[in-house]
C-alpha positions in Angstrom: 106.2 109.2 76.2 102.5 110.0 75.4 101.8 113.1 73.3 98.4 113.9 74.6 96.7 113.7 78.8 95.5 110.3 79.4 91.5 110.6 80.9 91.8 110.7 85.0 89.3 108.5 86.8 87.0 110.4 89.0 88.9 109.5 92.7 92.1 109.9 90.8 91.0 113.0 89.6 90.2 114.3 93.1 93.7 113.0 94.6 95.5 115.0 92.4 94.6 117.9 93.0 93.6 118.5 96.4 96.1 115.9 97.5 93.7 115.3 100.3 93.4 111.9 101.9 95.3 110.4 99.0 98.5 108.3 99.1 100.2 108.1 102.1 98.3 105.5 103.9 100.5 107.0 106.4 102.0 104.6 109.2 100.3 101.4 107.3 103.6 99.6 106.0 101.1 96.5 104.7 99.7 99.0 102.2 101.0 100.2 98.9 98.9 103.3 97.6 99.8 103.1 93.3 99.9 105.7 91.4 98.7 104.4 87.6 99.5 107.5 85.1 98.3 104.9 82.4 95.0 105.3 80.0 91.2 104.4 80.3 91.8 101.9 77.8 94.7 100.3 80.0 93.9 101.0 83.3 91.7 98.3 84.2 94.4 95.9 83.1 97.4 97.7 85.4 94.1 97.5 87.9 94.0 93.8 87.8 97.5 92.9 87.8 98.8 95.4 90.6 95.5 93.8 92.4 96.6 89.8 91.9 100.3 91.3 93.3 98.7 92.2 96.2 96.9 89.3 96.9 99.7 87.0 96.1 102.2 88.6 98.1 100.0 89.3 101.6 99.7 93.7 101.5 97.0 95.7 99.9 97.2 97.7 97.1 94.9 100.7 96.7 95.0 102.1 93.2 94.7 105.8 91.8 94.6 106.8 88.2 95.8 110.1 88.2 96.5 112.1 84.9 99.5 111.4 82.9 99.7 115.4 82.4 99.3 116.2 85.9 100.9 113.6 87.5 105.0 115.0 87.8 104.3 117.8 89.2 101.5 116.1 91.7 103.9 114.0 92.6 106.7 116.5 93.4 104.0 118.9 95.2 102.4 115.8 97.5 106.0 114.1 98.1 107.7 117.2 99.0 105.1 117.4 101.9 106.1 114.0 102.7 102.9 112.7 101.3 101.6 110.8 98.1 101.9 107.5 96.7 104.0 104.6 98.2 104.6 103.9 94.1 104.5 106.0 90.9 104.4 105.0 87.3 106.6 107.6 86.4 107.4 108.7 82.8 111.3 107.4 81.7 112.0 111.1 81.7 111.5 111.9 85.1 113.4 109.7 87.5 116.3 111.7 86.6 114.6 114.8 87.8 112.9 112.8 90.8 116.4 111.5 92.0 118.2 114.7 92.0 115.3 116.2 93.9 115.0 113.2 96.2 112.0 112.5 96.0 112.5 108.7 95.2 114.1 105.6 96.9 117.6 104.8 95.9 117.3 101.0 95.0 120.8 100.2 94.8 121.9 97.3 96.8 118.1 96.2 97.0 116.5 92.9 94.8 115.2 95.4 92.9 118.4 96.5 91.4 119.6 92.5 90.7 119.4 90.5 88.2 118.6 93.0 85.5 120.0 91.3 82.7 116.5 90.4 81.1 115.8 94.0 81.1 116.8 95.3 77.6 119.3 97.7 77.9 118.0 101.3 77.1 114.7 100.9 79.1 117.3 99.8 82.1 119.6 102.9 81.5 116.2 105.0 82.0 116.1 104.0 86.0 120.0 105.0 86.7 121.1 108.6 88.1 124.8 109.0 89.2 125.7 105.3 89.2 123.0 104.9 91.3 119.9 102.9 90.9 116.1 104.7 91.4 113.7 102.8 89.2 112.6 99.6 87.6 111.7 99.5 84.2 107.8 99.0 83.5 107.0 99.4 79.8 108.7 100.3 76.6 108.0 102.7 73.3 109.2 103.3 70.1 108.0 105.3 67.1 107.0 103.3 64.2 105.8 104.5 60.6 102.0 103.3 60.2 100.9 103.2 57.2 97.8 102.2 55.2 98.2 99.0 53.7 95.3 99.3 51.5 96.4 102.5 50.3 99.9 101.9 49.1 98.8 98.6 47.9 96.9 100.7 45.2 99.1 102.6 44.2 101.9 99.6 43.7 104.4 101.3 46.5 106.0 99.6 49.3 106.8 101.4 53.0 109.8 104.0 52.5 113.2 102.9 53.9 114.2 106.3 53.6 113.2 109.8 53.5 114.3 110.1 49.6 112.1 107.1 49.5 108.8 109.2 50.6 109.4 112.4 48.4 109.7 109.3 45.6 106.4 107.7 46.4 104.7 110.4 47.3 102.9 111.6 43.8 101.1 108.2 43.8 99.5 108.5 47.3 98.4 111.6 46.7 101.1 114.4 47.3 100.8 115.9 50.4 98.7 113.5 51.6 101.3 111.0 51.8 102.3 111.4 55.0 101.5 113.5 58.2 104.2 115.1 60.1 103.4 115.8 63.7 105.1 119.2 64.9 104.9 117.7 68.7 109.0 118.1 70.0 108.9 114.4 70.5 108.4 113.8 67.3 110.8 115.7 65.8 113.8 113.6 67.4 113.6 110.9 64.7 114.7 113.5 62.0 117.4 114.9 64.8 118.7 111.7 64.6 118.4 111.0 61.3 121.9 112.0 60.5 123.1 111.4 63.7 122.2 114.0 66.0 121.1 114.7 68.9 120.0 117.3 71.5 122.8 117.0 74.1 125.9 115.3 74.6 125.8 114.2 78.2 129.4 112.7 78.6 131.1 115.3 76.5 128.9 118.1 78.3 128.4 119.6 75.1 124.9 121.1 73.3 124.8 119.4 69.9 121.1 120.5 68.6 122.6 123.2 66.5 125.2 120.6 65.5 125.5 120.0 61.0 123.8 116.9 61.7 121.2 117.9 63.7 120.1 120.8 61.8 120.2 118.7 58.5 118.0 115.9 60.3 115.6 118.9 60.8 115.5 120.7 57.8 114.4 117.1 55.8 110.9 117.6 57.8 110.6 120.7 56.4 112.3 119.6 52.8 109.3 116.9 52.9 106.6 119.6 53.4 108.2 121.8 50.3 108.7 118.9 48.1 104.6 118.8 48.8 105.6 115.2 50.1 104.0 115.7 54.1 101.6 117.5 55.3 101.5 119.1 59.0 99.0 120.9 61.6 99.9 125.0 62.2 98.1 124.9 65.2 100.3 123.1 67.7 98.2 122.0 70.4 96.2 119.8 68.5 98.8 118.6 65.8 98.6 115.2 67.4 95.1 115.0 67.1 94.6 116.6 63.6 97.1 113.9 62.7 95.0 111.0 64.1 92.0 112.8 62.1 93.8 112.5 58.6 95.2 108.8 59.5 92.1 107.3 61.0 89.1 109.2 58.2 91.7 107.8 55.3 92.7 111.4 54.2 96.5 110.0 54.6 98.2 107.0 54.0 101.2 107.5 56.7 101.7 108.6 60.2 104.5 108.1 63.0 103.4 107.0 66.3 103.8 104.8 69.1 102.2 101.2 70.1 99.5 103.2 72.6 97.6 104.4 69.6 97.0 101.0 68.0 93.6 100.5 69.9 92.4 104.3 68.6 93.3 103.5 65.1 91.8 99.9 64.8 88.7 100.6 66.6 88.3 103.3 63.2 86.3 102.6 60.0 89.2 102.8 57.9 91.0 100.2 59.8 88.6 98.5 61.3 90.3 95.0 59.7 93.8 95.4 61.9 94.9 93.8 59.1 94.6 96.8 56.8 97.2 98.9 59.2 101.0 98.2 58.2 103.8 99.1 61.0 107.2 99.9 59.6 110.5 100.9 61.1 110.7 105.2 60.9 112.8 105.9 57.7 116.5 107.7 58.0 119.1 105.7 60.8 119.1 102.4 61.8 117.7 104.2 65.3 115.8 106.9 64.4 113.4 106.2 67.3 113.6 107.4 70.5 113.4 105.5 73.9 109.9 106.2 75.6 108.2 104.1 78.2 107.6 104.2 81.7 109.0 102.8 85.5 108.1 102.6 89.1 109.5 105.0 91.2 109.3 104.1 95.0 108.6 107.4 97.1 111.6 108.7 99.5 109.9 107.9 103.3 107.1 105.8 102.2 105.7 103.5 105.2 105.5 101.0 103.1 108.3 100.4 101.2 109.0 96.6 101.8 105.6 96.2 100.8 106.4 98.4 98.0 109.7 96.6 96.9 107.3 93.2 96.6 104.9 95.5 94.8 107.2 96.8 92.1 109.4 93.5 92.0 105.6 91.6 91.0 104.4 94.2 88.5 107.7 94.3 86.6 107.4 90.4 86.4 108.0 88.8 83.2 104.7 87.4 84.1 103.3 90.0 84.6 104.4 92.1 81.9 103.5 89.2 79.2 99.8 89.6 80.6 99.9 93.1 79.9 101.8 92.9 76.6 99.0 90.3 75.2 96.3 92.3 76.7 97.1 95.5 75.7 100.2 95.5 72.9 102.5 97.7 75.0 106.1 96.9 74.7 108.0 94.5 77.4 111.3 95.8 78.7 112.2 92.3 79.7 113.4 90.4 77.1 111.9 86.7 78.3 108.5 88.2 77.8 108.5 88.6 74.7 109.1 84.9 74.5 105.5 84.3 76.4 103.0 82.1 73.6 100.7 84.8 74.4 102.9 87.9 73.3 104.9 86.0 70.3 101.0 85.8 69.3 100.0 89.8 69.8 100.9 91.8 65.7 101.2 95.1 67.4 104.2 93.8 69.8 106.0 91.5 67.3 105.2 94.7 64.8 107.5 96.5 67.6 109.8 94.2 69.1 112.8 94.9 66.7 112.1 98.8 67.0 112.6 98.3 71.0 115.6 96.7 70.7 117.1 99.5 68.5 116.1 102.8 70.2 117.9 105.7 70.3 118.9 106.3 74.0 117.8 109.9 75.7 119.6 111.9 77.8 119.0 111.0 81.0 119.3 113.8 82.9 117.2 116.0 85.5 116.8 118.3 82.9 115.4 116.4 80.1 111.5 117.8 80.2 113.6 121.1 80.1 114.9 120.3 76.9 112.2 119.3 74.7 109.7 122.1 76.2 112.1 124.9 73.8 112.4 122.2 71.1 108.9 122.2 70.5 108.5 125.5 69.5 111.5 125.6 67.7 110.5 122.9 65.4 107.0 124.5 64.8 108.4 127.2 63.4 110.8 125.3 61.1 107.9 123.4 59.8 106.1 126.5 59.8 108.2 128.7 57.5 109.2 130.9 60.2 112.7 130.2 60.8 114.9 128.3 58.6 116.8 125.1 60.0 120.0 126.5 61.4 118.5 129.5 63.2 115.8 127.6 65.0 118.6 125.6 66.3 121.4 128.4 67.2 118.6 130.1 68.9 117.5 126.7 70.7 121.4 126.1 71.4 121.5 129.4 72.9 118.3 129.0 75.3 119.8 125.5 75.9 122.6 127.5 77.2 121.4 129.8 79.5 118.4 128.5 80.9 118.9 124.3 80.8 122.2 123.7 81.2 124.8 127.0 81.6 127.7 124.3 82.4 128.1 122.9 78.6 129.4 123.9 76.0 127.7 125.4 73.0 129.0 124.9 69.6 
């Protein structure tokens, strides 16, 4: 998951919102239309590879960047009419949603539902719904702390283990300035889980945000900002950005983000030796990072879905995925890739590799956007001052409740 819109391409652009002659190459079963929800900085590379599948495997493949932040509901709109891409890079949060609305292929019984055991296992659990199978894993994420290697060699500290650990260094990188805490919702689930909670318990049916441990897992982001340890944005929709600011113009020596803003930060003055930018596991659990990432999604009466299966089988390649891995540092979800000369080679994915494997796994449900829309405004106004800890979350349980999921419990 991406915290900000990737740039849309100008015929993307077009395509998704008029949804007129795009996708649907209708009645053509040799042609896969693609849906690429990736960045400008990636998308010539998905470009390349999903154009080699094509050629190696006899069907064409026409490709559309369309806007990460438009895309879901794009694709709902155009698919519901029975038209839109024959295959969709679709956020891991969605397929639950997709499925339910059936808007996507069941691929159970399919290739593309064998042989998964290279996948590694919470990037596979993303592309199930119901026991059944709907996706095939593409990339994965994880949150990592970035620091400033130059900084804390200076001031004779080493990257914090804990959260204890960053109140004790802070005074010598400069208070506040230590580290940056993003008030995005998705950023707040590493100090959820901190203590080991969570947001929902899916096989229990029970709402466990307001839970001890959840609420104590929040109340250390906003322990950090009073112990003058963090600093944070007030204005939400650019907290991401503001945070990229401080990191990137040397104003802080430690952020938390994911593998897609390597290229942002090293292409800065303050790190324009890579060498200078440190990645570290997130302090607090031994998973304190949730799974992110994205999979294809084939669409439910595409022409073209043999075509498509090929497609999707080729793209999700270990092949294919090492050449996008080496090319671009995003994170394999097949595990023989990472054992490509080319990506044992790439910093930013051996920086990450161990983080993958230890992900915290979501709840993969329909109504997972649901639940992190509430959380992020509930965790602005802990970090804020406005509500305390335990309030922000009864109040979130309670929405959780009656507009997300009436059917569980509340504690």
């Amino acid at each position: 998951m991406r915290p900000e819109a990737t740039v849309t391409a100008a015929l993307g652009l077009v395509c998704a919102l008029t949804l007129a002659g795009c996708g649907g190459a209708e009645g053509n079963a040799n042609q896969v239309v693609y849906w690429d929800t990736s960045g400008t900085a990636e998308s010539a590379v998905f470009r390349e590879v999903a154009t080699s599948c094509g050629k190696s495997g006899g069907y064409q493949v026409q490709v559309e960047t369309v806007s990460f932040d438009q895309a879901l509901n794009n694709y709902k709109t155009a698919a519901q009419g029975g038209r839109g891409p024959d295959v969709l890079r679709a956020d891991v949060g969605w397929v639950a949603q997709l499925a339910e609305a059936g808007l996507i292929q069941d691929l159970s019984g399919t290739p593309l539902a064998e042989d998964t055991a290279d996948f590694l296992p919470n990037a596979l659990k993303s592309t199930r719904y119901e026991g059944k199978t709907y996706a095939v894993p593409q990339v994965t994420d994880a949150l990592a702390l970035f620091y400033n290697k130059r900084k804390l060699d200076e001031a004779g500290v080493q990257p914090p283990k804990t959260w204890e650990d960053v109140k004790r260094i802070a005074p010598e990188l400069g208070g506040e300035n230590a580290l940056f805490i993003n008030n995005d919702e998705y950023y707040a689930l590493p100090f959820l889980y901190t203590h080991g909670g969570d947001l929902v318990d899916t096989e229990g049916r029970m709402i466990e945000v307001n839970s001890p441990e959840s609420v104590r897992g929040i109340g250390i982001a906003k322990d950090l900002l009073d112990a003058g340890a963090a600093r944070t944005a007030l204005d939400q929709p650019n907290s991401y950005t503001s945070m990229k600011a401080a990191f990137t113009n040397g104003e802080v020596a430690m952020v938390i983000d994911g593998p897609w803003a390597v290229p942002e930060y090293t292409e800065s003055q303050e790190f324009s030796d890579p060498a200078d930018l440190g990645i570290a596991p997130v302090p607090g659990s031994a998973n304190p990072s949730p799974v992110g990432g994205h999979d294809y999604v084939i669409r439910q009466g595409s022409d073209a879905t043999e075509a498509s299966q090929q497609f999707v089988r080729c793209m999700s390649s270990a092949q294919s995925q090492a050449k996008i891995a080496a090319e671009l540092g995003l994170l394999p979800t097949r595990k023989s890739a990472y054992e490509d000369p080319a990506v044992a080679g790439n910093p930013i994915v051996q920086a990450f590799e161990p983080l993958a494997a230890s992900t915290h796994s979501r709840a993969w449900i329909p109504e997972n956007n649901e639940l992190l829309e509430p959380l992020q405004t509930a965790y602005a106004d802990v970090l804020a001052g406005r509500q305390q800890p335990q309030a922000a979350m009864d109040d979130l349980a309670k929405t959780y409740q009656t507009s997300v999921l009436p059917d569980y419990a509340k504690r």
